[in-house]
C-alpha positions in Angstrom: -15.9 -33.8 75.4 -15.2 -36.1 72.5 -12.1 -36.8 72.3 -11.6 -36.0 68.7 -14.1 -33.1 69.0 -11.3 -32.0 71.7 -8.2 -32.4 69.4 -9.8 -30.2 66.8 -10.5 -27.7 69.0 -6.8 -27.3 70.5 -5.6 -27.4 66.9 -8.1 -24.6 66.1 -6.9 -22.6 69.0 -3.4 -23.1 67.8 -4.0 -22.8 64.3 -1.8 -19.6 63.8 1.8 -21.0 66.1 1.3 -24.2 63.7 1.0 -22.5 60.8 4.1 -20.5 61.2 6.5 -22.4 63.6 5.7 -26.4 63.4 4.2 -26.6 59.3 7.4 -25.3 57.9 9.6 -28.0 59.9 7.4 -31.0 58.7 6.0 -30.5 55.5 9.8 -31.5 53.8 9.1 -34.9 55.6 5.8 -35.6 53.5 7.5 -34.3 50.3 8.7 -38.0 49.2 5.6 -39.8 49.6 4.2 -37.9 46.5 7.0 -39.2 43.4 5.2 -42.6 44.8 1.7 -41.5 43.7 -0.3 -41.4 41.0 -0.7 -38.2 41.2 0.0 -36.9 37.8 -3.1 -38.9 36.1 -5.2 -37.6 39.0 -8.5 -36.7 38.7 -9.5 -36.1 41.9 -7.1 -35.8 44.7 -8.4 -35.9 48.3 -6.3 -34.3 51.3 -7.1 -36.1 54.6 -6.4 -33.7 57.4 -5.2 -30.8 55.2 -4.7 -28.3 58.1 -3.7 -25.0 57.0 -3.0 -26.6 53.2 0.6 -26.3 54.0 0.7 -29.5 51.3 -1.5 -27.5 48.9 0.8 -25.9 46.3 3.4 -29.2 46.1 -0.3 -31.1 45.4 -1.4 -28.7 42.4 2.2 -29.0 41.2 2.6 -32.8 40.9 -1.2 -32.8 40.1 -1.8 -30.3 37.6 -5.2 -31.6 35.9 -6.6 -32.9 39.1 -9.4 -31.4 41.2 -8.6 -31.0 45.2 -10.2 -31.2 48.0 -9.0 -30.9 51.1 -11.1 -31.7 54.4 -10.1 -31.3 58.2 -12.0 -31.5 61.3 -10.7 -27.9 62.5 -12.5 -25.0 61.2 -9.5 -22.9 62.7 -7.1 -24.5 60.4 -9.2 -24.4 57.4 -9.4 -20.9 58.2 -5.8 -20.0 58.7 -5.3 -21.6 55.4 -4.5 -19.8 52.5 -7.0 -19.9 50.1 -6.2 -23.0 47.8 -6.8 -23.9 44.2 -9.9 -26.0 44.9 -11.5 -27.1 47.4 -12.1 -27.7 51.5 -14.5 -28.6 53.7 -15.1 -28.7 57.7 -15.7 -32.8 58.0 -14.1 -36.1 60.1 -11.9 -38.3 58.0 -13.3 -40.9 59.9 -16.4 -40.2 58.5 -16.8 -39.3 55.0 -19.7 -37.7 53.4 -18.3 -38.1 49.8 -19.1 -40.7 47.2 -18.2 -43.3 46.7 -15.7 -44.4 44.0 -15.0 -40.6 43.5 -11.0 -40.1 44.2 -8.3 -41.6 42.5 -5.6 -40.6 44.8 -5.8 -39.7 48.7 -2.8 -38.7 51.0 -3.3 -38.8 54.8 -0.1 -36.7 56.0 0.7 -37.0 60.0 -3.1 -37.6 61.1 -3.6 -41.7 61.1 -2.2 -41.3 64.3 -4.7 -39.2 65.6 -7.9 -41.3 64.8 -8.6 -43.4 68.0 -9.2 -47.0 65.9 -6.7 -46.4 62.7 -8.3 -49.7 61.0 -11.7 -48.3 61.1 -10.6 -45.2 59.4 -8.7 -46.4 57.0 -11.6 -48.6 56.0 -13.9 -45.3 55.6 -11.5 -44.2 52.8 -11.7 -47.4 51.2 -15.1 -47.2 49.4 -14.5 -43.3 48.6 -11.7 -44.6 46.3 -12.0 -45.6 43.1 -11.2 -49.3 42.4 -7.4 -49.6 42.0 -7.0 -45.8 43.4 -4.2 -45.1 46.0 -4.1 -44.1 49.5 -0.2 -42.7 50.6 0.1 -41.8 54.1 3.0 -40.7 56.4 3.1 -41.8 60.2 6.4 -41.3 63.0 8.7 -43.8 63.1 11.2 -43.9 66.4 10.9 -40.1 67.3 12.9 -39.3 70.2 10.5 -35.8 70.6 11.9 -32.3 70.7 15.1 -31.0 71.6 15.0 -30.0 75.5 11.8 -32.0 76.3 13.7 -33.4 79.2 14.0 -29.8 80.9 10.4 -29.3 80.4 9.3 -32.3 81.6 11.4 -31.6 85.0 10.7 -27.7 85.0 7.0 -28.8 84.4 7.2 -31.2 87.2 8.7 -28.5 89.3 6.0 -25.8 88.5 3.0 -28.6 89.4 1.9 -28.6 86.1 -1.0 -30.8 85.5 -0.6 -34.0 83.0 -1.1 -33.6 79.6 -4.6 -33.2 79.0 -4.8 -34.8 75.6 -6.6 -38.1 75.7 -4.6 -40.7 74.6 -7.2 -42.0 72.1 -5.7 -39.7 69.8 -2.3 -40.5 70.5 -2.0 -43.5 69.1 2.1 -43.7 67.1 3.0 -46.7 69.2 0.0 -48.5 66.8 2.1 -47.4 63.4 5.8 -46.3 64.5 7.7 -49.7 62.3 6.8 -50.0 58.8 5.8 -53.3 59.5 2.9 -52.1 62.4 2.0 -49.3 59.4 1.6 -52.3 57.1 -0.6 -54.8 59.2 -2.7 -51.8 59.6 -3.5 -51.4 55.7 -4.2 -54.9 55.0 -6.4 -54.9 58.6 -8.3 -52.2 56.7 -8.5 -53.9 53.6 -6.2 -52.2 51.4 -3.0 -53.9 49.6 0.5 -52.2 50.2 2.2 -51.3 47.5 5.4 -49.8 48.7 6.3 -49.4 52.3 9.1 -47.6 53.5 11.4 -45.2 56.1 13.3 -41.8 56.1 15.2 -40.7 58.3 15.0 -36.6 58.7 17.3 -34.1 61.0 16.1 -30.6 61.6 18.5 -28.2 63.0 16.5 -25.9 65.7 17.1 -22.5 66.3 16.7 -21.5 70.1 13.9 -19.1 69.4 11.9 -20.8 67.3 11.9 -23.5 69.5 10.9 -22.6 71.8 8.1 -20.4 70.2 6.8 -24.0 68.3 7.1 -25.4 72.1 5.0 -23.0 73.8 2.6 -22.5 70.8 1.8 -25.8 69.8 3.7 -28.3 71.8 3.3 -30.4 74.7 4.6 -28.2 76.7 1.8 -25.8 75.8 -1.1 -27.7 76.9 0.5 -28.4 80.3 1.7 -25.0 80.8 -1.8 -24.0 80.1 -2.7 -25.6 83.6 -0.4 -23.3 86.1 -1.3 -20.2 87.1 0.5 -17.0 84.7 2.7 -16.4 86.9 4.1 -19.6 87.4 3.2 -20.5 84.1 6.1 -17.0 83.3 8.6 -18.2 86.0 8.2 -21.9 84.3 9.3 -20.7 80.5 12.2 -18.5 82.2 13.6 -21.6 83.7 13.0 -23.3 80.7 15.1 -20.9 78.6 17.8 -20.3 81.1 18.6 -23.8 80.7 17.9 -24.4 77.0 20.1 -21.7 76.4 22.7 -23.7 76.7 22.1 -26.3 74.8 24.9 -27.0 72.0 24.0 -27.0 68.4 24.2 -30.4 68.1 21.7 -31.0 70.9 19.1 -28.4 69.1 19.4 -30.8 66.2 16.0 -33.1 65.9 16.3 -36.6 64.4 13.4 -38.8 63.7 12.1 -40.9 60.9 9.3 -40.5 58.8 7.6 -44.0 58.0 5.5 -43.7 54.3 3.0 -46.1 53.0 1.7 -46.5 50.0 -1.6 -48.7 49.2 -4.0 -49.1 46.7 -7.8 -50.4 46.8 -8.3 -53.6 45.7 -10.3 -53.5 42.1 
């Protein structure tokens, strides 16, 4: 299968632990790209990747007279949205059926990653914009990964859990994790940065729902999906036993949030 066609259909299939255990941890990480928008004098806002419109409300909010549209590849996370205050539509960001010079501002949150040759995606948005509009995007910077993905790699190991089966075409953060990488992309793509910059962000975990965002929608997930349920059950117990005794301070996740934002030339 298509790699990409593949990545939407794991996020459709995990639509509902994103929703309620991954969205609410990331979504205050794209909140300071939008203050750097134009969002305000908006017409037309487009939502690259929208997901379950998690971004949705904070759009409308610092886009009041603008029309939105929001577009993902997976149907199941359109779907689990909630229904928002415009529009959204099943379609690849990498290939855009809209017109062109039609949006003044887009926002690509967490997905350039994703897109197996960023450059050529980025240059698929260019057209779409309107001369002078703006593109602001958010990428991972040094991301050490989850809390306790040490014990699952070694509990995974243990278990003979297959490799993860994600193709690494869509894994592609080593391409953008500097500001100065997320930079050299835009003006590969044709766009000129405007502000480039980096965050640094600490969540503090709770066991439980760590766990629960691990198993749902995680790594760990789509290798656990390769063992047997039994030792797929034994796997998570070890799992737990262990990260139970974790300290507070190693449940805490630190990482930095890399923003960009870049306008069409015009």
């Amino acid at each position: 299968m298509d790699p990409c066609r593949a990545l939407a259909a794991e996020y459709s299939g995990k639509a509902a632990a994103y929703a309620r255990y991954w969205s609410p941890v990331i979504r205050p990480m794209a909140l300071p790209l939008f203050p750097a928008l134009p969002l305000a004098s908006a017409a037309r806002v487009l939502d690259v990747g929208t997901g379950t419109g998690a971004l949705w409300a904070d759009l409308q909010e610092a886009a009041p007279a603008a029309q939105l549209l929001g577009i993902d590849r997976s149907i199941g996370m359109l779907r689990r949205g909630a229904a928002p205050k415009g529009r959204v539509a099943v379609m690849d960001g990498q290939q855009l059926g809209l017109r062109r010079d039609s949006i003044d501002v887009a926002v690509l949150v967490f997905v350039l990653f994703h897109w197996p040759d960023p450059v050529r995606g980025l240059r698929e948005l260019l057209p779409v914009l309107k001369p002078g509009g703006v593109l602001g995007l958010t990428s991972w910077g040094f991301d050490p990964g989850l809390p306790g993905a040490d014990i699952w790699a070694e509990e995974l190991e243990s278990a003979g859990a297959a490799p993860d089966p994600r193709d690494p075409s869509v894994m592609r953060q080593a391409l953008m994790d500097t500001v100065l990488k997320l930079g050299d992309l835009l003006v590969a793509a044709g766009f000129r940065p405007l502000r480039l910059w980096s965050q640094p962000f600490v969540h503090q975990w709770e066991l439980e729902r760590l766990l629960a965002v691990q198993v749902g929608c995680g790594l760990p997930a789509r290798r656990l999906s390769s063992l047997e349920p039994g030792a797929s059950t034994v796997c998570e117990s070890r799992v737990r036993t262990r990260m139970a005794r974790l300290t507070p301070a190693e449940l805490s996740y630190r990482t930095e949030v890399l923003f960009g934002v870049a306008a069409r030339p015009g």
